[in-house]
C-alpha positions as CSV (number, residue, x, y, z in Angstrom):
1,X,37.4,-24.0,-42.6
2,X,35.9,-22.4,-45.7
3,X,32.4,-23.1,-44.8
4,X,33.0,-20.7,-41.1
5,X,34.9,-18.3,-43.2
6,X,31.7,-18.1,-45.3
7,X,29.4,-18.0,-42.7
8,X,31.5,-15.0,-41.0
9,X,31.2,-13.3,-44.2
10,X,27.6,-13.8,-44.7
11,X,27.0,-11.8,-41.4
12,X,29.3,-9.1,-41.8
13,X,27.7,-8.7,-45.2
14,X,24.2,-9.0,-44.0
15,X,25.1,-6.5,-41.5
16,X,25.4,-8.3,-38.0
17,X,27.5,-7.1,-35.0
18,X,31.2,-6.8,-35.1
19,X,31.8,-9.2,-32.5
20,X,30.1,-11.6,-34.6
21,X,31.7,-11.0,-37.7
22,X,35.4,-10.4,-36.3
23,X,35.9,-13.6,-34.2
24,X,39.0,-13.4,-32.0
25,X,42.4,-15.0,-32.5
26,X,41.1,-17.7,-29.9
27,X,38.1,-18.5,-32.2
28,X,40.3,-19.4,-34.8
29,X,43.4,-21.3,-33.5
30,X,41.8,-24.7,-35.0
31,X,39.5,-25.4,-37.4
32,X,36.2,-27.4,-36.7
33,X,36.7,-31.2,-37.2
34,X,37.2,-32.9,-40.2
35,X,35.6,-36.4,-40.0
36,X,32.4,-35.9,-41.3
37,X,30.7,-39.0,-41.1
38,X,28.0,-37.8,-39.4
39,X,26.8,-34.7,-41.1
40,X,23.9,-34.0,-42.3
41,X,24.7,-34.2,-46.3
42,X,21.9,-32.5,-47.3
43,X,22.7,-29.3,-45.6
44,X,26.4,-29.4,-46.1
45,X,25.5,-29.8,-49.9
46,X,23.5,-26.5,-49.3
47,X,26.9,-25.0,-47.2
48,X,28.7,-25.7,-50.4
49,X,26.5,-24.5,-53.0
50,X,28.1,-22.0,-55.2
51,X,31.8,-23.0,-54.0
52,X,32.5,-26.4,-55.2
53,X,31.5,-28.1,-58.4
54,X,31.7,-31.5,-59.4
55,X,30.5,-34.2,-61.9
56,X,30.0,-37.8,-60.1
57,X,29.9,-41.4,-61.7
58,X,27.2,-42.8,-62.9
59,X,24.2,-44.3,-60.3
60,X,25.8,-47.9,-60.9
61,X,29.2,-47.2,-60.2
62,X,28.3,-45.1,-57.4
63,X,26.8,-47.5,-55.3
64,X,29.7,-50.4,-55.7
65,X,32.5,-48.4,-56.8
66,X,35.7,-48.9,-54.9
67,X,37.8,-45.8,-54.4
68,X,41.2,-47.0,-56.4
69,X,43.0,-44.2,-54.6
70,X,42.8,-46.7,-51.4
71,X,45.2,-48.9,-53.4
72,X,47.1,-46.3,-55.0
73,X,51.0,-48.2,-55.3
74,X,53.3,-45.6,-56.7
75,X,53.7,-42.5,-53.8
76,X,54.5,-40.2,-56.5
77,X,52.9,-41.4,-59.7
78,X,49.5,-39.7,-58.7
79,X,51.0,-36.3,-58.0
80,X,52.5,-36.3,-61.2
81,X,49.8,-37.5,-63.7
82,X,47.3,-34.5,-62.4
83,X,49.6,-32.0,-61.6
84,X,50.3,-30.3,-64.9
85,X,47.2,-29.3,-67.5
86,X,48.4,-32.4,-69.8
87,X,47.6,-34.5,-67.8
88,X,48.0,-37.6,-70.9
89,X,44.8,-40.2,-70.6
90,X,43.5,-40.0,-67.5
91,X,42.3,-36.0,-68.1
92,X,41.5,-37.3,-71.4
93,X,39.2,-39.5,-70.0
94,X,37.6,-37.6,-67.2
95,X,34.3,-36.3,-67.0
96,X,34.5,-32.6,-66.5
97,X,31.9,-30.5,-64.4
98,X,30.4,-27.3,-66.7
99,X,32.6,-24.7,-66.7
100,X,30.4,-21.6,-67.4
101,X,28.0,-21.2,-63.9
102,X,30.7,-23.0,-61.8
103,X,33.4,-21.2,-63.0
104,X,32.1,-17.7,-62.4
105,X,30.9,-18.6,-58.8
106,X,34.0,-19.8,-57.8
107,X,35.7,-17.0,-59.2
108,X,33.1,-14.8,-57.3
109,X,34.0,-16.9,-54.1
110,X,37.7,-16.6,-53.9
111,X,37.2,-12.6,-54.6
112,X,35.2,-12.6,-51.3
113,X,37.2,-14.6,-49.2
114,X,39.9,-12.5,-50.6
115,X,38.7,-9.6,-49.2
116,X,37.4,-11.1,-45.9
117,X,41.0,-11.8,-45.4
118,X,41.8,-8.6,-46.0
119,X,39.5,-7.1,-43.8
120,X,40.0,-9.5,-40.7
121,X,43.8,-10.6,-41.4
122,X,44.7,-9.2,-38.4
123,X,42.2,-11.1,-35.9
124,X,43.2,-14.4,-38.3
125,X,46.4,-16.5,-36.9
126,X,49.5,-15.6,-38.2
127,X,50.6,-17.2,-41.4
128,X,46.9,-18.5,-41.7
129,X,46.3,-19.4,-45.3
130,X,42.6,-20.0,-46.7
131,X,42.3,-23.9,-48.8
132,X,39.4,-23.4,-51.2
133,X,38.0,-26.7,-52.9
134,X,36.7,-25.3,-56.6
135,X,36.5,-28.4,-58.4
136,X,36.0,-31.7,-58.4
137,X,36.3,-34.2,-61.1
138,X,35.8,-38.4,-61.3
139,X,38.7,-39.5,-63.5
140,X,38.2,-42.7,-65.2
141,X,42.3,-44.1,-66.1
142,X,40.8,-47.4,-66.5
143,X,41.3,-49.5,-64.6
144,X,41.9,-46.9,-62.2
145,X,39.0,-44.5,-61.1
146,X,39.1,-41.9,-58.4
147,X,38.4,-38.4,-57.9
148,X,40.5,-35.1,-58.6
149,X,40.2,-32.1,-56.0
150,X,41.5,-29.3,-57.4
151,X,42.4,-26.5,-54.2
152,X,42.5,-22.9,-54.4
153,X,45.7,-21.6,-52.1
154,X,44.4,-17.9,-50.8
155,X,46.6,-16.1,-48.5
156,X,47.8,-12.3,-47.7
157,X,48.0,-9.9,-51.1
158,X,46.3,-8.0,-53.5
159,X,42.7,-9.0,-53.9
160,X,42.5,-9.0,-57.6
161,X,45.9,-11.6,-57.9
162,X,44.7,-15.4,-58.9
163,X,45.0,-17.8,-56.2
164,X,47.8,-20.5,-56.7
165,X,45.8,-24.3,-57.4
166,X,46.9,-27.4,-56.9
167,X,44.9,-30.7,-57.8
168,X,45.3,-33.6,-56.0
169,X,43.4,-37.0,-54.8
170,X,42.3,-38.7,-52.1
171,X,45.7,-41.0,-51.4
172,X,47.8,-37.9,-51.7
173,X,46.3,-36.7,-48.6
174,X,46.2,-39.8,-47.2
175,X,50.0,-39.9,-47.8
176,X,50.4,-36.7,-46.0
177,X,48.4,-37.7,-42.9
178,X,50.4,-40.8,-42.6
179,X,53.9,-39.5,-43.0
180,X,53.0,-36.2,-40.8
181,X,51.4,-38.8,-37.6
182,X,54.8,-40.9,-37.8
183,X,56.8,-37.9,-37.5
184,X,54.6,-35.4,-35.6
185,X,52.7,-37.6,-32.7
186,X,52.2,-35.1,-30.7
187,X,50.9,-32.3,-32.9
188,X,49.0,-34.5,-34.8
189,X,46.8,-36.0,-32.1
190,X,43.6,-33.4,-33.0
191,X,44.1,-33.1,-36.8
192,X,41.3,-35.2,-38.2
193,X,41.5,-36.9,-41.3
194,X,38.5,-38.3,-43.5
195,X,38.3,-42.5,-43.1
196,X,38.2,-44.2,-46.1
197,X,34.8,-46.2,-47.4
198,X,35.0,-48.9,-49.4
199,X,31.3,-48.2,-51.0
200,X,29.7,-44.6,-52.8
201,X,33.5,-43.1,-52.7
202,X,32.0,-41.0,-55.8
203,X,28.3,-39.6,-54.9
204,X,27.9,-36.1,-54.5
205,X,27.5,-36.2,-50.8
206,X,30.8,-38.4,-50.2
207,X,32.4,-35.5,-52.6
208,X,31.3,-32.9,-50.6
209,X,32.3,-34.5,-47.3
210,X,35.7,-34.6,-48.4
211,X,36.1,-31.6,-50.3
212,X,35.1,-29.8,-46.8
213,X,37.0,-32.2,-44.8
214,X,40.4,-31.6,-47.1
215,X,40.3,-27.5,-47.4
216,X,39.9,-28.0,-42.7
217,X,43.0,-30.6,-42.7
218,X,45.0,-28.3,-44.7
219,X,43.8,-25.5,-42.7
220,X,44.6,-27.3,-39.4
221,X,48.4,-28.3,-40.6
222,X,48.9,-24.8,-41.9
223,X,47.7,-23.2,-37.9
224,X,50.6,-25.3,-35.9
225,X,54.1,-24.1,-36.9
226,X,55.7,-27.2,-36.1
227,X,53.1,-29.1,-39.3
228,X,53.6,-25.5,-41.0
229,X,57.3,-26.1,-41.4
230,X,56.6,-30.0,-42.3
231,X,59.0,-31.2,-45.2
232,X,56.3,-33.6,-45.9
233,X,53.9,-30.6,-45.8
234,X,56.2,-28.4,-48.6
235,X,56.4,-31.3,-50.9
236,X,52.5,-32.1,-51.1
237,X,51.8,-28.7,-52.1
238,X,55.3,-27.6,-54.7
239,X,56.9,-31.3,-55.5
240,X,54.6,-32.6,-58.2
241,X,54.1,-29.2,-60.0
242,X,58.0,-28.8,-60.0
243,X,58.1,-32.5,-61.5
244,X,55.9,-31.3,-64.0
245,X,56.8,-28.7,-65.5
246,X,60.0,-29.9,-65.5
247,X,59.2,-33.0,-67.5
248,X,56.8,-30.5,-70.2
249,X,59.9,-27.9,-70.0
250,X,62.3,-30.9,-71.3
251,X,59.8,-32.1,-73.7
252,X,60.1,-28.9,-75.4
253,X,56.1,-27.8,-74.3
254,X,57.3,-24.4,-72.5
255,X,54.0,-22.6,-72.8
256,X,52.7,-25.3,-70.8
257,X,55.3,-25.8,-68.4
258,X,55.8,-22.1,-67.8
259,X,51.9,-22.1,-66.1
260,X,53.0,-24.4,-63.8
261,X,56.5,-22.9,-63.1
262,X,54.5,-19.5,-62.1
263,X,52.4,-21.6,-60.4
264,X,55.0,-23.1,-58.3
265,X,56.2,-19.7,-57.8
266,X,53.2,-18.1,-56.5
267,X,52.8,-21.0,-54.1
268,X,56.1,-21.8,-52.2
269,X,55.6,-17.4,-51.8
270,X,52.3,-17.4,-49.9
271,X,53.6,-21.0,-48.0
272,X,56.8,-19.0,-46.7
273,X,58.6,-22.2,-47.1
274,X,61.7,-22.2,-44.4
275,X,63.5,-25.0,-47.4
276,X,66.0,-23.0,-48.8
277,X,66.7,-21.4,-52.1
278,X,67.4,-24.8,-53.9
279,X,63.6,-25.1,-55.4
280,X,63.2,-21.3,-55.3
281,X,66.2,-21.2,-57.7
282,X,65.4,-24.1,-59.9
283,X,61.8,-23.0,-59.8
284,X,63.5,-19.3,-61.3
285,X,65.7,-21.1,-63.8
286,X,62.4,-22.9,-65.3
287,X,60.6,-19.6,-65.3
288,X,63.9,-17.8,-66.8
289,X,64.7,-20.9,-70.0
290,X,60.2,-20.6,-70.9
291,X,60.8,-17.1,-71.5
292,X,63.4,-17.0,-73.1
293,X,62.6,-19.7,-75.3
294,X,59.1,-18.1,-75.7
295,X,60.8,-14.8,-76.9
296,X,60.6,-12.8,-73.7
297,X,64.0,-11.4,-72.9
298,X,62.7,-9.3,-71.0
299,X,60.8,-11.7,-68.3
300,X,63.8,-14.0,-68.6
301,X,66.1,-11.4,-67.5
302,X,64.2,-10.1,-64.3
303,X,64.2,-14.5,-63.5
304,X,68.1,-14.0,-63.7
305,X,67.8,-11.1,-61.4
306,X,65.7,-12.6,-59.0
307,X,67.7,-15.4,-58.5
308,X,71.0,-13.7,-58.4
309,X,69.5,-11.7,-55.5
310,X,68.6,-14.4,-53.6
311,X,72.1,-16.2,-54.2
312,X,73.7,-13.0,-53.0
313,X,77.6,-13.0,-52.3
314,X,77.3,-16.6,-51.1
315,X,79.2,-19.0,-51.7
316,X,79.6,-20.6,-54.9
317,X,76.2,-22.3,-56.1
318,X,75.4,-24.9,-58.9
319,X,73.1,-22.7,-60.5
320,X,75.2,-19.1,-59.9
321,X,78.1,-18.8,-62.9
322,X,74.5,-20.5,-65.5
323,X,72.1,-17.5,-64.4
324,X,75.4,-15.0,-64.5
325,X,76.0,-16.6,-68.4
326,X,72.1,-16.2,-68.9
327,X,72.1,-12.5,-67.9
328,X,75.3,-11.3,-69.7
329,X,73.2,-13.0,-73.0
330,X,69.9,-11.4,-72.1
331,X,71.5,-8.1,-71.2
332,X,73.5,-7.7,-74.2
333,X,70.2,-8.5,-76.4
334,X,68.1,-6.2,-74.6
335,X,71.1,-3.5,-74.7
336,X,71.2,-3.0,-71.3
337,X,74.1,-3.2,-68.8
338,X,76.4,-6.5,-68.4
339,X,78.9,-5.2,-66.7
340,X,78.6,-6.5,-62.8
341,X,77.4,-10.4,-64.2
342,X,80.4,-10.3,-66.5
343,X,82.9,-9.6,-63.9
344,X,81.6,-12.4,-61.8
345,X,81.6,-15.0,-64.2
346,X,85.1,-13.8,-64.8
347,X,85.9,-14.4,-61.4
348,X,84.4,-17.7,-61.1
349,X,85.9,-18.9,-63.9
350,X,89.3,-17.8,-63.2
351,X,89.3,-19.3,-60.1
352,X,88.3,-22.5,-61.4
353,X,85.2,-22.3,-60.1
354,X,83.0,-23.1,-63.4
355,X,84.0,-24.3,-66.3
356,X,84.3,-22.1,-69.7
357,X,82.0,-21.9,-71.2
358,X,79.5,-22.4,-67.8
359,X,76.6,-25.0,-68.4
360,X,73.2,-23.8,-69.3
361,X,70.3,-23.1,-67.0
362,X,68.4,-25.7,-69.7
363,X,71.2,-28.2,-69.2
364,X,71.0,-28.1,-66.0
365,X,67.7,-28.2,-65.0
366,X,67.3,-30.9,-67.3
367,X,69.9,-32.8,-65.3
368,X,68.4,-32.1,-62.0
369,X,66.7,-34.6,-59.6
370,X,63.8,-33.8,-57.6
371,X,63.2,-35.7,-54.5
């Protein structure tokens, strides 16, 4: 999907015709295919120049190299161990592409697809997010070796804000193809999905293949509503960076975890998630305890805020009398009014609705079990 977003956007910047460079809703419904065995790698290497960056294995190990995420066992484990930025022994280990060039021209990149969005949002399919593939790294975790895509998550707003990421391999997509065909036959039949290859799973070309095969599969899941709204969908994208940070945030590492928490944030916003509050709200109470335990009062509070919005005059919630006690605290040390929150708490409390005092928003989101 990137590569015809790019190739619109080299016309209308070369200064073709508007019909050209302003495709109709029509044009766009689904992206091209995504099984690229039979593309010419040479020229989709060119496509890609400037957008994606990678280091591969050496020659020996790409030619007989078997791709370990074929036989990845743990569903979960993989999300986890590359979601956050410490990452243990298998970032330790991996063989990172140089940052300066790549860096910059990816950074260049997402600024004009940015504002090709803008421009065209209107002829794009509603909802329509753009997947970006910046970076990708072979991670040697021996005895495990496999590649790391790290995604760029573009969608509607300023054109200066930083795109949400999200870094994931092969057998997490894999995993999402295979639950979404079980449950979603029918809207699954065109959605094309890279095969796996048992030999050169780490040369530049098979790299590139994927990388332009992932950011149309993404693309393609995100253009039918019935995929959009996918449970299996929501958790591929949010559930490892909320397992995460919440493992750094109860580990005491809150600068870290916080970057991931925003993170989070920033992406179940530009998914539109149809879930519920639940992760919005414990996504708010990890932003809110960083912080605060960072010093920020001030940030902390407007987390209390936001989630006390979205809890509204509902009924009672797990998280509602710990974000009241949070913003009574935060309030009083900022000096600013605690009024409202303190009669609520009140409330809840005298009808036996929370205990005195209420649990933490730390205690709690330590306690909490993400599935």
């Amino acid at each position: 999907m990137a590569s015809r977003l790019l190739h619109r956007l080299r016309h209308a910047l070369a200064g073709d015709g508007p019909g050209e460079a302003a495709a109709g809703p029509e044009a766009e419904q689904f992206p091209e295919s995504s099984e690229l065995e039979d593309d010419d790698a040479e020229g989709l290497s060119s496509r890609l120049s400037g957008t994606l960056s990678f280091t591969s294995a050496e020659d020996d190990d790409e030619e007989d190299g078997e791709d370990d995420d074929d036989a990845d066992p743990d569903p979960l484990s993989a999300g986890d161990r590359v979601a956050g930025e410490d990452a243990g022994p298998s970032c330790a280990q991996a063989e990172r592409s140089p940052p300066p060039d790549g860096q910059r021209g990816s950074q260049l990149l997402t600024r004009q697809l940015q504002d090709f969005w803008k421009k065209s949002r209107n002829t794009l399919v509603p909802q329509r997010l753009l997947f970006e593939v910046t970076n990708a790294t072979v991670v040697k975790d021996p005895p495990s070796k496999y590649v790391l895509y790290t995604l760029a998550v573009m969608g509607p707003g300023p054109p200066d804000s930083q795109p949400a990421q999200i870094s994931r391999r092969y057998s997490d997509f894999e995993r999402l193809h295979r639950n979404l065909q079980r449950q979603f036959r029918g809207p699954m039949t065109g959605v094309s999905f890279p095969r796996k290859r048992l030999r050169r799973n780490f040369t530049a070309e098979t790299i590139a293949r994927r990388s332009r095969a992932f950011e149309q599969f993404l693309g393609h899941l995100q253009a039918v509503p019935e995929l959009r709204q996918a449970a299996d969908l929501q958790d591929f994208f949010v559930l490892p960076e909320l397992r995460r940070a919440q493992s750094l945030t109860c580990t005491g590492l809150y600068r870290e975890a916080l970057v991931l928490w925003a993170n989070a944030w920033q992406l179940q916003a530009q998914l539109g998630m149809p879930c519920g509050p639940d992760r919005r709200l414990l996504t708010l109470a990890g932003l809110a305890v960083c912080h605060q335990e960072l010093e920020d009062a001030g940030e902390a509070r407007a987390c209390c805020e936001r989630a006390l919005q979205l809890l509204g005059a509902k009924s009672p919630h797990p998280l509602l009398a710990p974000f009241l006690e949070a913003h009574v605290r935060l309030s009083w040390r900022l000096g600013l009014d605690k009024r409202q929150s303190e009669a609520r708490l009140q409330a809840l409390q005298e009808a036996g609705l929370t205990p005195t005092p209420p649990p933490s928003l730390k205690e709690l989101l330590i306690k909490e079990v993400l599935d």
